[in-house]
C-alpha positions in Angstrom: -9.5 157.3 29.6 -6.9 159.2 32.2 -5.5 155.0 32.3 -5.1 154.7 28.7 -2.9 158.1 28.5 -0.8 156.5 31.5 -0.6 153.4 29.2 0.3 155.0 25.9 3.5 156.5 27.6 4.4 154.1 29.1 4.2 152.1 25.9 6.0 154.9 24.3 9.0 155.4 26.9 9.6 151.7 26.5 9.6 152.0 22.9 12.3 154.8 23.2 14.3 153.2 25.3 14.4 150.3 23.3 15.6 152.1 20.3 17.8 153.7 22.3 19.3 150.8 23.3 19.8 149.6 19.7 23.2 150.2 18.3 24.1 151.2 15.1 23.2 148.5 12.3 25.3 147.1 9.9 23.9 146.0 6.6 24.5 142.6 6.1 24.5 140.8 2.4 22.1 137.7 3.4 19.4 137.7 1.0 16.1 138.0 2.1 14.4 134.6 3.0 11.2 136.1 5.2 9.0 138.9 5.4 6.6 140.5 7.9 4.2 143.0 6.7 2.3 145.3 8.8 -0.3 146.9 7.7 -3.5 149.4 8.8 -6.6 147.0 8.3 -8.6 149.9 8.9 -7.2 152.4 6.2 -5.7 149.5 3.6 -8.3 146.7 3.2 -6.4 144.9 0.4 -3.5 144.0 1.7 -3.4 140.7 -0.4 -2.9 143.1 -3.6 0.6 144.1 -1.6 1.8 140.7 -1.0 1.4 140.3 -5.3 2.6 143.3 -6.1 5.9 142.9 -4.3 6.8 140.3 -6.3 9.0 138.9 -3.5 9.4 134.5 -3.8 9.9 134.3 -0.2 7.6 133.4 2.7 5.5 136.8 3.8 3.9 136.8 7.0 1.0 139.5 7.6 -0.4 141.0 10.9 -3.1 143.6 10.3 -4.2 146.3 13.0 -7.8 147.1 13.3 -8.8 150.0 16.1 -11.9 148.5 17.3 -12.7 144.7 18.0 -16.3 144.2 16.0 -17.9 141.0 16.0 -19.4 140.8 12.8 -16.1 141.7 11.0 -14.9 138.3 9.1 -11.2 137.9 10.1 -9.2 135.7 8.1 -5.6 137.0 8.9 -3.6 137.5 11.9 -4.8 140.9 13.5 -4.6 143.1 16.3 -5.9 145.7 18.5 -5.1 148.5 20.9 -6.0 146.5 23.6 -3.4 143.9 22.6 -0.5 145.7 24.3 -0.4 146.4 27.5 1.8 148.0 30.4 5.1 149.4 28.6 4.4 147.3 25.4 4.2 144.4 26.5 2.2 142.0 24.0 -1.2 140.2 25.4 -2.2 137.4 22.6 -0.1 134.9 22.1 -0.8 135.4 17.9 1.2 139.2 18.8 4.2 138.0 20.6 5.1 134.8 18.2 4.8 137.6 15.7 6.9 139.9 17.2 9.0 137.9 18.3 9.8 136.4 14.6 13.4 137.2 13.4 12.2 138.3 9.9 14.9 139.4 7.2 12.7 142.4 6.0 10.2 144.1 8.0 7.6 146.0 5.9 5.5 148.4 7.9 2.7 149.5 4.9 1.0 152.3 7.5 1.4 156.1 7.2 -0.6 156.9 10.7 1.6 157.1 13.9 -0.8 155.6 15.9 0.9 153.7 18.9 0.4 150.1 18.4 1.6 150.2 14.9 5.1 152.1 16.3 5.0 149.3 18.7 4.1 146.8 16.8 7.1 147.7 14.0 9.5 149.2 16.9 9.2 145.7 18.8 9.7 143.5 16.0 13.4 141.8 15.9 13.5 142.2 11.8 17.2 142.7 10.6 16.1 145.3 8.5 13.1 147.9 8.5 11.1 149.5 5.9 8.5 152.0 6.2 6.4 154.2 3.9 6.4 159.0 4.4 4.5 159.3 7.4 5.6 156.2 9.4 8.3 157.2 12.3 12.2 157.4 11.0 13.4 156.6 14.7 12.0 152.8 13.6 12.8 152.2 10.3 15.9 151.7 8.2 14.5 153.1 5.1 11.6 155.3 4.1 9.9 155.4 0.8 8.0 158.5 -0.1 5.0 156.8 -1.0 1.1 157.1 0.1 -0.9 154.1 1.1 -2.2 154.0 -2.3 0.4 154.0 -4.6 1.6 150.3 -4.2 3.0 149.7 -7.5 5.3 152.7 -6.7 6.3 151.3 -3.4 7.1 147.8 -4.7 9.4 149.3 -7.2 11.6 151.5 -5.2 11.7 148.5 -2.6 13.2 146.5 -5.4 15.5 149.1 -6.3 16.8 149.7 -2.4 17.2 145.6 -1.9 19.2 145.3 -4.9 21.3 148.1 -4.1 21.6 146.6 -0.9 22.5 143.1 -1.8 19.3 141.4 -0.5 17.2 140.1 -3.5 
């Protein structure tokens, strides 16, 4: 347990530094050709209902976070763990780091916990531009919509409305 704290803040000083390290964005025109969602398997179970709501006719990737590894839990999408990052962030599956490592045009981080591998997961990822829903961290993100978990039709709308104001639909 007293290795895991020493972990998590060292996962989180990285983090940090990384964003401390990032300068000032500018928002560029190019419309949006892909699209990584992140999403709280454990909280949000139907995360294919997102994907269809968003309406977006672009290639979506999805990487789902569960807490706990089970083995009688059916996985059919890319997911994670806690266990999947190790020693100041570093990724450990091969799935996580080609995922991370991804230059998506839109990042879409569908979680309203601040756990640490979600802010790791979304702070890590090299997407242009970030978008997160009211509880996610604003250090991260680009933009936040004040929407809850459940209110996706909501969320797909004011997304719209912020990529066309922005240029990128």
């Amino acid at each position: 347990m007293f290795l895991k704290g020493l972990q998590y803040k060292s996962a989180q000083k990285a983090l940090t530094k990384k964003l401390r390290n990032t300068a000032t964005k500018e928002v560029n025109t190019k419309t949006i050709q892909t699209v990584g969602v992140i999403v709280n398997a454990d909280v949000t179970e139907n995360f294919e209902h997102i994907i269809k709501t968003l309406q977006l006719n672009v290639v979506v990737d999805v990487l789902c976070y569960h807490k706990n590894f089970q083995k009688t839990r059916q996985v059919t999408y890319p997911v994670f763990y806690e266990k999947d990052f190790g020693w100041k962030g570093k990724p450990k599956t091969t799935e996580l780091k080609e995922f991370l490592d991804k230059p998506y045009d839109l990042l879409i981080s569908y979680y309203s916990d601040d756990l640490v591998p979600l802010q790791l997961a979304s702070g890590l990822q090299k997407a242009t531009f970030k978008v997160g829903i009211a509880g996610s961290s604003q250090e991260i993100h680009d933009v936040i919509i004040q929407t809850k978990e459940d209110e996706i039709a909501t969320f797909a709308k004011e997304l719209h409305t912020y990529l066309h104001i922005l240029n990128k639909l």
